[in-house]
N, C-alpha and C positions, 0 to 999 in steps of 0.2 A: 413524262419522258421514259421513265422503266417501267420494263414490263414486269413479267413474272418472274422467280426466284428461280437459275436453271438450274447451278447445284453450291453446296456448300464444299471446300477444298478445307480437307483433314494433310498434314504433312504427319507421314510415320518413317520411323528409322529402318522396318520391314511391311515390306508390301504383300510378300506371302502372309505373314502371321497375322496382320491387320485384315486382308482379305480372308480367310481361314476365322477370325472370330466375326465376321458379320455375316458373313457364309454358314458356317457351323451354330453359333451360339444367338445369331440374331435371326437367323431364318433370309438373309437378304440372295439376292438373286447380282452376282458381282461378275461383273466382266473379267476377259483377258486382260491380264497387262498387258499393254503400250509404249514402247520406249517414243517419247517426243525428243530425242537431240536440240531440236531449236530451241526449247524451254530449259533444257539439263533435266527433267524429270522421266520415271517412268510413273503411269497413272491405270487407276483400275477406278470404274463406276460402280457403284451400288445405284438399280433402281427403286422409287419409292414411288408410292401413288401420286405424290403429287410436286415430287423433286427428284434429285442425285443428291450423293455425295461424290464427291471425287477425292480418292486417296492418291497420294503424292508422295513417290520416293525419290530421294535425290540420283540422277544419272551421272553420277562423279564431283568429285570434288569442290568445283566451280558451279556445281550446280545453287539457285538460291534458296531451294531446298536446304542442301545441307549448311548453309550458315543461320538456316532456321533452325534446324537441330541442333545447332552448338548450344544455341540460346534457350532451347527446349528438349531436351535429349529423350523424353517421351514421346516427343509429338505435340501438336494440339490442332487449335480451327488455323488455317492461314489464311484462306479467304474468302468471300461471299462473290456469287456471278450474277448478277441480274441480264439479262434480256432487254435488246433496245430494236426499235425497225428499224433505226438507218444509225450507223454507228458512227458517221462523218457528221451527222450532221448535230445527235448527242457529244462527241467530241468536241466541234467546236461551241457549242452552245457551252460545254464545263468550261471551256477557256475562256469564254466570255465572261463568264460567273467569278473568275477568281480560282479555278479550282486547276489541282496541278494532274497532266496524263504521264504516266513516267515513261520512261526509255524517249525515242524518237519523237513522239505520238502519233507515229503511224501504225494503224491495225496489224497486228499478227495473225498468223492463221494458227486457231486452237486446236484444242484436243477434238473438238467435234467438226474439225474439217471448215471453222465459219472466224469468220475475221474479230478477232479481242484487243482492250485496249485495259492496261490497270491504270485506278489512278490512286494518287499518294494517300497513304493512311493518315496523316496529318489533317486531311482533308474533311476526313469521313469518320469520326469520331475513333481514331484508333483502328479502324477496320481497312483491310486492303478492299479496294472494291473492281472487281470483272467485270466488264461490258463485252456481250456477247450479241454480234448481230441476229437477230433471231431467224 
């Protein structure tokens, strides 16, 4: 049912400085920042040959960014995205299974303009996991 890995989600408490040492110190090739309001985040890509990373700063308070940074005030991984064809029909096949999709479970539209669903870390051995329609 998943495809390939589309990017790994780092949350940092600065998105300048985090992009500034993958940019500078790592040699990476890093996007503009992006404010996403429907998420609370602003996000910047790093590409890689054969993934992203996506960095993650909280867009305000209520962001769930920043109640990740309470709990990590470094930073760290927050989530992994894999890639599905049809994301309705991966959705409800996890429902089937036992497995939980958080918020509504209806698709959002992502950071890359294509429809995401997360589902519960409890789930998926402690890891949040992103479904991204490919």
């Amino acid at each position: 049912m998943i495809g390939r890995l589309n990017h790994v989600a780092i949350a940092v408490p600065d998105i300048a400085a985090a992009s500034d040492l993958y940019r500078k110190t790592l040699g990476s090739d890093v996007s503009a920042p992006e404010a996403l309001e429907e998420h609370g985040v602003t996000v910047v890509f790093i590409t890689l040959p054969n993934t992203k990373i996506e960095l993650l700063e909280p867009l305000g308070e209520e962001s769930p960014i920043a109640k990740f940074l309470e709990k990590n005030p470094d930073g760290g991984v927050h989530h992994i995205c894999y890639e599905v064809d049809d994301i309705i029909a991966a959705r409800d096949r996890l429902l089937a299974s036992g497995a939980r999709v958080l918020g509504s479970g209806e698709p959002k539209i992502g950071a890359h303009g294509k429809p995401v669903l997360f589902l519960h870390p409890k789930d998926f051995n402690g890891t949040l996991v992103e479904l991204e329609q490919a």
